[in-house]
Every structure is written in C-alpha cells, then in structure tokens.
N, C-alpha and C positions, 0 to 999 in steps of 0.2 A: 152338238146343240143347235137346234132349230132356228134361225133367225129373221129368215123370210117364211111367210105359211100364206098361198092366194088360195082361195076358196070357189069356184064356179066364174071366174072373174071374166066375165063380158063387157066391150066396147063397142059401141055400135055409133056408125055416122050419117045424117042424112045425106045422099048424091042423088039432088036434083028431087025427080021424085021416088025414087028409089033408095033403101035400105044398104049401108055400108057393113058389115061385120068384120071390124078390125082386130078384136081379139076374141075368140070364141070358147066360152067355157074352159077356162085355162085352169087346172090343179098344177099349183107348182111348187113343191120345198126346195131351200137351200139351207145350208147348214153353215154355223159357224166358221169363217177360215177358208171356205172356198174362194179358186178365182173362176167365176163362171163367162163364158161367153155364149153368146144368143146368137145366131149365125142364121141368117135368110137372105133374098134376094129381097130389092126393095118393094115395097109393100106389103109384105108378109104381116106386120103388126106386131114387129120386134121392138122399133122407139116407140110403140102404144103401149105395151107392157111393160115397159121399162120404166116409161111415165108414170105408171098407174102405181109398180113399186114403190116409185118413191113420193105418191101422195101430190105429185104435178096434174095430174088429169081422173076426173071422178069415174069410173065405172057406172056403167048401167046398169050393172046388177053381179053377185060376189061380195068377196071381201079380201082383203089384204092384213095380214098381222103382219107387223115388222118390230120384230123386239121386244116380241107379246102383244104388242098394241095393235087393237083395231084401228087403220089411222083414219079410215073414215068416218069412224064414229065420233073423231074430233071437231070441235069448231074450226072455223078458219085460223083463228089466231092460233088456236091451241098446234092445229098444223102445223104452223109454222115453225114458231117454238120446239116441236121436235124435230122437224126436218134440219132445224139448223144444228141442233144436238145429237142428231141420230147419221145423218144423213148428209153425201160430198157429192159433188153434180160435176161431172165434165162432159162438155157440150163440141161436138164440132168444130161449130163455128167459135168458139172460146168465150165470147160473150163477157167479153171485161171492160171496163169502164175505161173511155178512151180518156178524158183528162184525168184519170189515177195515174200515180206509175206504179211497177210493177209492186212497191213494196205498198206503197195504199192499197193494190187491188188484192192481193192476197189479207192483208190481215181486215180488212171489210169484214167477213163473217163475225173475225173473232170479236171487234169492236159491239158489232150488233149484239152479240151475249154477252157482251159486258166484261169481258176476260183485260187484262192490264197487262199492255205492250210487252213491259218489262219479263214478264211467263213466260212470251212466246219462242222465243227460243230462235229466234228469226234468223241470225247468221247463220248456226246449224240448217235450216231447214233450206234456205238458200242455196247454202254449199250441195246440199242434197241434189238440187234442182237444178244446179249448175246456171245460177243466174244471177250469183250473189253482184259482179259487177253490172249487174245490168238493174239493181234495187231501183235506181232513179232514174230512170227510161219509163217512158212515157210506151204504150201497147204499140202503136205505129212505127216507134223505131225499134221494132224486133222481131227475128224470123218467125215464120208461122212456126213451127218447134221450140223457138222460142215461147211464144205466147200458149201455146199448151202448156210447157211447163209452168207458168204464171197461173194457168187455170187448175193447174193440178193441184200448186201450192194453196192455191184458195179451199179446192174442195177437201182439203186435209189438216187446213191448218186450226180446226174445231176437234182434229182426232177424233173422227165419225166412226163407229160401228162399223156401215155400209160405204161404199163406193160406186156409184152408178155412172156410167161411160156411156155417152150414146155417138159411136161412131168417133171416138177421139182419135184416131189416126187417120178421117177419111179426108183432109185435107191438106196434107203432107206426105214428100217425099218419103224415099223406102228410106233412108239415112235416118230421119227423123221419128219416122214411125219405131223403129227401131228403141231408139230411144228412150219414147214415151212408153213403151211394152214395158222395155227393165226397169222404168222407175216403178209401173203401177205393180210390178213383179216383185218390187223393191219392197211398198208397200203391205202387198200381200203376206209376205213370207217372213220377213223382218216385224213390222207393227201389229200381224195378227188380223189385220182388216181384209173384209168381205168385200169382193169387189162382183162386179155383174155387170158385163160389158158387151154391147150388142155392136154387131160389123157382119158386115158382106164377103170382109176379106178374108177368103179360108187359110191363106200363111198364115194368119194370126194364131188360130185356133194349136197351135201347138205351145201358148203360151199358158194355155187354163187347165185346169185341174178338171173340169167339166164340159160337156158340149151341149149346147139343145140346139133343134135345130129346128126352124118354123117356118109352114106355108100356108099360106091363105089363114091366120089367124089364129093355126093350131102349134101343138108343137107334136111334129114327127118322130123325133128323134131326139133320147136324151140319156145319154154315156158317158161314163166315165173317161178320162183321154188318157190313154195310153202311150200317147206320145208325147207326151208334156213335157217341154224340155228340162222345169223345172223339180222331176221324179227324181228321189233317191234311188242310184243303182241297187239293183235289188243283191243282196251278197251271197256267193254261191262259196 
C-alpha cells in the first residue's frame, strides 16, 4: 500500500543572484511498512526532501500525497492538524524544550491532540526508550543518546503512520547511534510504521529495507537493500 506518492516535486533557493535547485523533479513512492534511508553527501537536497515530505517546507512546484492527502493543498492549520496525526519528526539537533523534562517533552504532542495522560501508556513506552528513570530530568542533564531518545518518544507518542529522521545519529557516538537504529528498527518492524530516514552515514544503510541515493537534487539510485540486517533468512 502506497503511502508517500511526490509528483514532479521541485525546490528551488535564491543564492545571491543566482538560482539554487535543491530538489529537482523528484517522482518518488514509498509503500506501507518500509524503513527507507536517503543517503547523500551534504547538499545533495536529501533534508529538502525530507522536509517537503512531511509538509515542513512548500515546493515550488509538484505535489506530495502522504496518506492519500494532497498535503499542500491544506490550509496552514489544517497542516498542522495532520502532521501531528500523521506524521513523527526526529531532528538532529533534538529540539526539545529545555525547561520540560523528559516526560513533558514527549507527551507535548499528545496533549496538543487532546489525547488523556491516562491512554498514554507512558511507563511502557519509557521502558521502551530506556529512560523511564530519567522521566524527571530536565533535557541538559542527559546524554546526547539520551536526548534522542526523548526525541524519538515525542515523535511516536501520537502513533504516527510516518516517521521522518533527518540526520538522527549525526550527533552521536557509534555506541549511541547504535542505539537509536534498534529503536527506530524497533518501531519499524514491531508497530508497522513507515520510517524515511536521511544520513551521510553509509554504515547506516544496512539498517533499511530501501536505499536512494541522491546528488545534486536528484535521486541516482534507488534499490532494494539486500543487506538489511533486518532480512529474514531466506529458507533453503
């Protein structure tokens, strides 16, 4: 089943007085249950696409379905409103609210939708994340691996469809990175969600079920991974 469909999807930036083409005529499907990663060197226009997926940055021109929906053809609010229902964001740089703790910053979304504490299922998903004792800790007293995970809890605690990673292990040791792989792997293969995860780092790329691979705005290359480490052996 279908659940990303972009259509011609072009970004284009001004540089100075010059014309930038950060993502150029992009066709791209991805299907229910993929863990996809987008693999370039930086400036390729992989966190351009990535953005534009999940409805964070407009296109010049295209279109994006995500879960049938044209999401550009929404209003702002109406955006919103499904990005928070459709759609889980993990960011680099982590981006959580420094006077929350951990357990304000992850259930934020859900409160936004109106969802009741009591649902959330919060010590489960903690233990998940391995940060149940760290609930009341504040973002600055916890390792950058740690606070990934904080960001991760946030971007799934709506039980989103999608999953979009821009670069979440680029800030962390290989111990860590580690890590955050087997959770968002956890996710994938366990809860059924769609994840699309863009990084530089080719070790990575034996985590996904997919590869693209993108330069100067296109995409070169896009296969299947045969070395996923998450493949059932095949039975002989």
């Amino acid at each position: 089943m279908e659940i990303i469909n972009t259509k011609d999807l072009t970004k284009k930036y001004a540089n100075g007085s010059e014309e930038f083409t950060a993502v150029n005529n992009i066709n791209l499907k991805v299907q229910k249950g993929e863990f996809v990663i987008i693999l370039g060197k930086s400036g390729c226009g992989k966190s351009t696409l990535l953005h534009m997926l999940g409805g964070l940055d407009e296109p010049n021109s295209g279109s994006v379905f995500c879960n049938n929906t044209d999401i550009y053809s929404l209003s702002d609010k109406e955006l919103t409103i499904f990005r928070r229902k459709n759609i889980g964001f993990i960011y680099q740089f982590f981006n959580l609210i420094p006077s929350l703790t951990v357990y304000e910053n992850i259930v934020l979304p859900a409160l936004f939708d109106g969802k009741r504490l009591a649902d959330l299922k919060m010590d489960s998903l903690l233990k998940t994340l391995d940060i149940l004792e760290k609930k009341d800790f504040l973002p600055n007293d916890l390792s950058g691996g740690q606070q990934q995970r904080v960001a991760i809890g946030r971007a799934v605690i709506n039980k989103p469809k999608i999953i979009l990673a821009d670069e979440p292990t680029g800030n962390l040791d290989s111990r860590s990175s580690q890590k955050i792989m087997k959770l968002l792997s956890l996710y994938n293969k366990k809860f059924k969600q769609t994840i699309i995860m863009v990084t530089h780092d080719e070790e990575l790329v034996r985590w996904a079920s997919r590869v693209i691979t993108m330069a100067d705005g296109k995409i070169i290359k896009d296969e299947k991974n045969v070395k996923n480490i998450n493949k059932k052996p095949t039975k002989r």
